[in-house]
C-alpha angles and dihedrals in degrees: 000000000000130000125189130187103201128196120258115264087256100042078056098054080047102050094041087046083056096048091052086063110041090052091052083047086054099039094046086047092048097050084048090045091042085052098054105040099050095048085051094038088058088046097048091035088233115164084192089062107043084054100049085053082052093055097057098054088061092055088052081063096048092049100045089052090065105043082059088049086059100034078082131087098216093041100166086063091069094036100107088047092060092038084064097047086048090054093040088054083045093058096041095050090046097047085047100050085051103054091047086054103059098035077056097050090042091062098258096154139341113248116226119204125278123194088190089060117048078050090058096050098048099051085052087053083059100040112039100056089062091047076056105049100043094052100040090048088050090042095050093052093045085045095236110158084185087056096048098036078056093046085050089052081055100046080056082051089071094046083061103051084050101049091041089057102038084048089052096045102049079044090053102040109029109010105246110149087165104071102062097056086056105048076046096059087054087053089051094049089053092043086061108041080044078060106050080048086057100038083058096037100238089137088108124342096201154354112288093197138226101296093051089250116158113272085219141043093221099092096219100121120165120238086263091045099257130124131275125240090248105047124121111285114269122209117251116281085230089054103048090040096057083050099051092052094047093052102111088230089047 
């Protein structure tokens, strides 16, 4: 049996007010962040760079899937349109970030520093975590799997940043091209198994309501509070909402 405890009329047009802007928030930040990493990235010849510019470009995509998701009145309806574009940026950044890395492993180029670059890693590393947090936390009690797959591109996002300036700083210091492309490839592996979870709209399986509480009765919550793949069948967030306001005591 399923119980949901979904959000007020009012607390919806809230939470889906809230994700609008923090997807034009994410999707302003990532165009300024594509712009400079890829203009260091030429000048210091960094194939981490360049591919972290690339990266964001891709979360641009996913973003932008779902503010037009929520530019609608009825948004669950394109829910599972802008699921597949999620999991589409999710492959390509992920074949991408592969092939860089092994052309990176295998000697193609020698990085130079860049100052540019490890600040602008390490501001993303700051930033990025909080644009997560917040959307996932709005998508999981409105019950939006697109909201919380793209918080989940930006949470990758982080990974990235990590990884990038981690990558920058061993090449700067000590020389070791080698242990960015490999961090990389383990990025890579997650953003596709993240993919797959978004192609299937797992992302998030219900509302979790106002007061936090579990969309389902089954107890198998993942770490970030969504379902799991396996739990019992919900009904469809359309569905319930249109029940619940059209209860008489609603």
């Amino acid at each position: 049996m399923t119980t949901l405890n979904l959000p007020a009329p009012e607390r919806r047009v809230l939470l889906q007010r809230r994700i609008r802007l923090l997807v034009a928030a994410t999707i302003t930040y990532n165009v300024v962040e594509a712009a400079v990493a890829i203009t260091a990235g030429t000048a210091a010849s960094s194939a981490a760079l360049i591919g972290f510019g690339l990266d964001s470009i891709v979360e641009v995509a996913s973003a932008a899937a779902v503010a037009w998701q929520f530019s609608a009145a009825d948004h669950e309806g394109r829910e599972k349109t802008a699921l597949r574009v999620i999991a589409i940026s999710f492959f390509a950044l992920a074949a991408y970030v592969t092939f860089d890395a092994v052309r990176a492993l295998l000697g193609a180029g020698e990085a130079e520093h860049s100052t540019p670059g490890l600040t602008l890693a390490a501001l993303s590393l700051v930033i990025m975590p909080f644009l997560s947090y917040a959307q996932r936390r709005a998508g999981r009690e409105l019950g939006s799997a697109s909201a919380v797959a793209d918080s989940k591109q930006t949470l990758l996002c982080t990974y990235l940043s990590g990884v990038l300036l981690v990558g920058l700083a061993l090449n700067s210091l000590f020389g070791w091209s080698w242990a960015d492309p490999i961090a990389a490839l383990v990025i890579a592996a997650v953003a596709v198994k993240e993919g797959r979870e978004a192609w299937r709209g797992d992302a998030c399986c219900a509302p979790t309501g106002e007061a936090g509480q579990s969309a389902t009765a089954s107890g198998k919550d993942r770490a970030d509070g969504c379902c799991q793949a396996d739990a019992p069948t919900t009904v469809s967030i359309d569905t319930v909402v249109r029940r619940h306001d059209d209860r008489p005591d609603a």
